[in-house]
N, C-alpha and C positions, 0 to 999 in steps of 0.2 A: 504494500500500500504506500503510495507515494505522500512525502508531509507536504501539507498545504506550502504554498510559494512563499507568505508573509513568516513562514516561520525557519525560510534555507535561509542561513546565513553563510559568508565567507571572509578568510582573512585579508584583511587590507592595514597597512604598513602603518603603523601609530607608535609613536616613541616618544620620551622626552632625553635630551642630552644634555648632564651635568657639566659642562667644555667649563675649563677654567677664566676663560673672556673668548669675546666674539672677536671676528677680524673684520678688518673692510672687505667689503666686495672687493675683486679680482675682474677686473673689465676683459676686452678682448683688445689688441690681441692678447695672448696666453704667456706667461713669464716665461721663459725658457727652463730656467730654475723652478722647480716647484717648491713648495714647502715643505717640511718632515712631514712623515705621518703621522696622524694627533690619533691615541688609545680612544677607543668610544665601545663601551658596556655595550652590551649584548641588551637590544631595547626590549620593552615589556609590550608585547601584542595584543589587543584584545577584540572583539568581532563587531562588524557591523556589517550592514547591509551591503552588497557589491552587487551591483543588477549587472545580468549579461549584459553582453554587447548588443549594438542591431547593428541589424545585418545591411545588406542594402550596399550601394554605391556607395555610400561614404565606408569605404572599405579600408655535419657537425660533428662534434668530438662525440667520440663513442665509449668515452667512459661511463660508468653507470651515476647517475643523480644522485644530488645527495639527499638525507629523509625530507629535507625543507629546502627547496630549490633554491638556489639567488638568495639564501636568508646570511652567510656572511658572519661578519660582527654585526650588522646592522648601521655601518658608517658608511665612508668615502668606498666608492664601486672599483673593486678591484682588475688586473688586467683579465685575469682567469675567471671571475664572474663574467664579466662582459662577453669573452669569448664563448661562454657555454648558450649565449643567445642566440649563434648563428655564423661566427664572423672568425675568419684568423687574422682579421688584423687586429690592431693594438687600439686599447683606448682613446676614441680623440681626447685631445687636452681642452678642445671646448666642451663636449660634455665633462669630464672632470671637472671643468670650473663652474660648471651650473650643479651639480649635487652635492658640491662645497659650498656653495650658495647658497641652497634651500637647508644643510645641516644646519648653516649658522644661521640663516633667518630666524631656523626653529627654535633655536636657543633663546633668538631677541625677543623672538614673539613669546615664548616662554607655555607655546601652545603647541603640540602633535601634530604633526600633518595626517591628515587626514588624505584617500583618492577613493573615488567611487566612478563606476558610469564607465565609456566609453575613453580610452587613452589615455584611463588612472587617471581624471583629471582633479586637481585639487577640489575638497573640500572645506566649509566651516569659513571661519573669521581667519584663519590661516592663510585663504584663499585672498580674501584681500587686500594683504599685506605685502603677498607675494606679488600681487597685478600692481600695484603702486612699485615697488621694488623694481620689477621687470620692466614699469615702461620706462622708468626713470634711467637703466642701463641702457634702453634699447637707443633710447633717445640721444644719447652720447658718444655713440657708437658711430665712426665719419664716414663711411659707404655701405651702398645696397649689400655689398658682396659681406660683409661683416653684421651687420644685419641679419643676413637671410643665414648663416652662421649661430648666429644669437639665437635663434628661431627657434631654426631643426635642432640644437641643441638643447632650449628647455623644453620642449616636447619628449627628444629623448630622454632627458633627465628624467624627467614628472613618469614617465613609461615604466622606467627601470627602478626606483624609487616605490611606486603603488604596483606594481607586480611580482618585488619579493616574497618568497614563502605563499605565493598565491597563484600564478602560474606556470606549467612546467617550460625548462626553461631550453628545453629541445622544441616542444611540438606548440608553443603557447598557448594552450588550451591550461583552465584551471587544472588544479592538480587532481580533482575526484573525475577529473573526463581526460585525462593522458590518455594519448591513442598511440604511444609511442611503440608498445610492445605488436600491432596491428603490423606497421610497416614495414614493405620487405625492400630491402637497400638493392638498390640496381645500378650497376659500372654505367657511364655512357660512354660512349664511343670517343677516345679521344684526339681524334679530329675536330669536334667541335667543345666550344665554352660556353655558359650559361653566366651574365650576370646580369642581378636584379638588381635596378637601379629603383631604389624603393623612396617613398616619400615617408616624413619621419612619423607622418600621423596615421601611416597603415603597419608602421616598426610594433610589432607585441599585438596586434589585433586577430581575436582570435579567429576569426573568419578569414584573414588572410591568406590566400596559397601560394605564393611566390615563394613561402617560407618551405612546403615540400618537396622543388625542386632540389635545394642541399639535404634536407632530408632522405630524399631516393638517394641523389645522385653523391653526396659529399659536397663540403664547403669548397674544397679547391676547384670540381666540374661546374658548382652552381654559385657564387659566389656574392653576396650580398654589399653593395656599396649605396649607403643614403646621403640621399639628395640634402645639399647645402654643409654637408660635412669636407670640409675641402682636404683631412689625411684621408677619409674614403674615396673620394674623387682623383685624386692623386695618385692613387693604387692602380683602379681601373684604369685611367686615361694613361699611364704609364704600361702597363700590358698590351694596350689597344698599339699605341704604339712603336712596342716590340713587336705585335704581328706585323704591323703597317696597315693603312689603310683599304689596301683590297680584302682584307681578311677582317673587316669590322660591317657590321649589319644590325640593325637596330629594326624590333620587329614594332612595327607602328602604322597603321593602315593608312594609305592614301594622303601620304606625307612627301612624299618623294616626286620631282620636277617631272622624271621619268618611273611612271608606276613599274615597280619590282616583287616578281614573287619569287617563291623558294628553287624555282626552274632555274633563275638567274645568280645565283650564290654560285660563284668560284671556289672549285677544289683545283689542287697543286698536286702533280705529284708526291710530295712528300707529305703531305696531309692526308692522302690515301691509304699511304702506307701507317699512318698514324697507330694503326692496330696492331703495327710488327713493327715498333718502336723498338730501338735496339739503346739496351743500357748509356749512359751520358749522353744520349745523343738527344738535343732539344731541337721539338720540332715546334712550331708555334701554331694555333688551333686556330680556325676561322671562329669570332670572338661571335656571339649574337645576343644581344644588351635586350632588355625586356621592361620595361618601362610598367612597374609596380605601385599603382596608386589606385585612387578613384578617376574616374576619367572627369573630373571639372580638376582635380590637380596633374592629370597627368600633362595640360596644354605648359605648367611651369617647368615640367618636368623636361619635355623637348624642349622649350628654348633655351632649358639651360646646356643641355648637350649640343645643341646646333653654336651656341656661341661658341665653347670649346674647342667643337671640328672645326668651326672655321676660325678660328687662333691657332691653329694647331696646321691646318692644311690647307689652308683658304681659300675654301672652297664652301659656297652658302648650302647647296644642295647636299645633304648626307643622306646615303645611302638607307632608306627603310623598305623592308618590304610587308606584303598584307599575302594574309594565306586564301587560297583559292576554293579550297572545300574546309570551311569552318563551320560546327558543330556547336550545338546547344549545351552549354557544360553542365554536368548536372547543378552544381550551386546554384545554377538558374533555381531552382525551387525553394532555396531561402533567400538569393539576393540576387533577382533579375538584374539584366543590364537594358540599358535606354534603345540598344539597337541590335540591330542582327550580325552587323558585324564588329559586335564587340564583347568580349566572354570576359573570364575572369583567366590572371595570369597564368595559372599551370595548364588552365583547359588548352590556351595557346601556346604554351610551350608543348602539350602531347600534339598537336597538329603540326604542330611544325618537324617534328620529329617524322609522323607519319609520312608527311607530303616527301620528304628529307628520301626516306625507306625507298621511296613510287621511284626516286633515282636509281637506273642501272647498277652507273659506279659501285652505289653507297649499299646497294641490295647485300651485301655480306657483314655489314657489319650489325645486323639486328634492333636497327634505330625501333622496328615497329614493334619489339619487344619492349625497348625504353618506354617509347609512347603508351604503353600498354601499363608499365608499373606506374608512368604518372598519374594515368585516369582510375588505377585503383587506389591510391594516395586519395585523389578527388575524395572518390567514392565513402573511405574510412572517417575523411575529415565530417563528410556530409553527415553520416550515421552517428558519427561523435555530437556535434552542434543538434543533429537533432533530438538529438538523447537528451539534450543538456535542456534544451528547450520543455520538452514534454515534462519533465521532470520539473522546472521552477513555472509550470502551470502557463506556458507560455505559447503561442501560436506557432506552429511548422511551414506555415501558407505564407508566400506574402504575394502585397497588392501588384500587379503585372504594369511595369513601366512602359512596355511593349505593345505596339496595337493586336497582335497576336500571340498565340498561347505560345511558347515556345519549349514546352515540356514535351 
């Protein structure tokens, strides 16, 4: 028998810290020099209400979890927590200086932070204190590009802060709906690279799928870099290019001067061979970048990749292509999208895989296998969310953005 919705509770991050004085805020840019580490007690948790997520358009290491995900000491967000969310690179230093922020805010305000709702976003009189705080840094702050820095970084902060000890920190699903044990790990072919160029407000949401792409595949084949974080931007745009430019595609419908599908992607001889990869020998993958947000954020999300390539190769036109037989993914049936040709991240990554397979060349390396362990990834997350739904008394259906049914 399922308990009534008003009586599931969940943990959400509350603490008080005894710090012996507060610092000044820490602006951007970022000190080169950090501080010592300052000791901070293991904080006292207790429950309140966490409503799921909604669904809808506003949308790894393999060691085993520990009993309380992300729970830490409960202070400054270490480099080995951060990684267990998705990512081998290293902590930016502007998220560091935003959850030094909110620790010492908490001290001033001398009040727990509080995060409830969708993006762990602050609650209470905490909440406040913190929007005064933020705008007064944002404001100080001398260009867009440091700004928008500012940004994606208290978002991630506020994210990794209210989803300690609350969601797992492989699968971002709470931790009584882990579907990690569900999913079965699949090589992809390495010939190609996967990376998610994610926006920071779909970073930890748990209807997200971009995040099962490194889940099948590995952080190194699928590899997660968010937008407005300039050491994650730096990483990717550095790899891209090492392959060089005919080896970068960016899959984005009907973006491109000269419309491109997956027919038009160039293999190399040695990228063929990709699969009989002979020890030391590096060969560089055709790169294909996957634009991971909601689609009213994904329009910031290209222009900030188009300025890049063309600072970078200068040239206004980058290469996107749109898939040719694209498919209804099933998360259509918790969080339709606005059009037919537009699914949710991974449904797109399994197509393109497929379309990939329909090549001659590529027919030996068993991409349509790949594509086959994404849409079952799909399939587990869907069953998870809607488990999770039924359970806090909650609706399975949603209202159809679409003029037709697309289930």
């Amino acid at each position: 028998m399922l308990a009534p919705p008003a009586s599931i509770r969940a943990l959400a991050f509350h603490r008080r810290l005894p710090l012996p004085s507060p610092r000044p805020l820490a602006l951007l840019p970022h000190s080169p020099v950090p501080p010592p580490p300052r000791p901070r007690p293991t904080p006292a948790r207790s429950l309140m209400v966490f409503p799921a997520e909604t669904a809808g358009e506003e949308e790894a290491e393999e060691e085993p979890l520990p009993g309380l995900a992300g729970a830490g000491d409960g202070g400054d967000v270490s480099t080995g927590e951060w990684q267990r969310w998705g990512t081998s690179a290293p902590l930016p230093s502007v998220v560091a200086d935003v959850v030094r922020q909110l620790l010492d805010m908490e001290f001033v305000a001398g009040e727990k932070m509080r995060f409830g709702g969708v993006g762990s976003k602050l609650k209470g009189d905490f909440k406040d204190v913190e929007d005064r705080k933020h705008r007064a840094v944002y404001e100080t702050l001398p260009d867009s590009d440091q700004k928008l820095q500012y940004y994606s970084a208290r978002q991630i902060g506020c994210r990794l802060l209210g989803s300690r000890g609350y969601l797992c920190q492989k699968c971002w699903l709470p931790m009584e709906d882990c579907m990690c044990s569900k999913l079965v790990p699949c090589d992809l072919w390495r010939g190609i690279r996967f990376w998610l160029y994610m926006h920071p407000k779909d970073f930890l949401r748990q209807n997200n799928t971009g995040k099962l792409l490194w889940q099948v595949f590995g952080i190194q084949a699928a590899s997660l870099c968010l937008f407005g974080i300039q050491e994650h931007e730096d990483i990717m745009w550095d790899a891209l290019q090492r392959s060089g430019k005919d080896k970068v595609s960016f899959l984005y419908p009907n973006k491109s001067a000269t419309p491109k599908s997956v027919k038009d992607l160039k293999f190399d001889d040695l990228t063929l061979n990709a699969g009989l990869q002979e020890v030391g020998v590096q060969r560089e993958p055709l790169n294909l970048v996957l634009l991971d947000g909601t689609w009213s954020n994904s329009a910031a999300l290209y222009r900030r990749l188009k300025e890049r390539w063309t600072a970078i190769w200068g040239e206004e036109d980058i290469p996107c292509i749109s898939l040719s037989m694209l498919s209804a993914s099933v998360m259509h049936k918790l969080r339709p999208q606005p059009a037919w040709d537009r699914t949710c991240t991974a449904a797109a990554a399994a197509g393109l895989l497929s379309e990939l397979h329909m090549r001659p060349e590529l027919s030996e390396f068993d991409l349509e296998g790949q594509a086959e362990a994404v849409e079952c990834s799909l399939d587990i997350l869907l069953d998870a969310l809607t488990a999770r739904r039924v359970r806090l008394g909650r609706s399975i259906t949603r209202k159809q953005r679409h003029r037709r049914d697309c289930i």
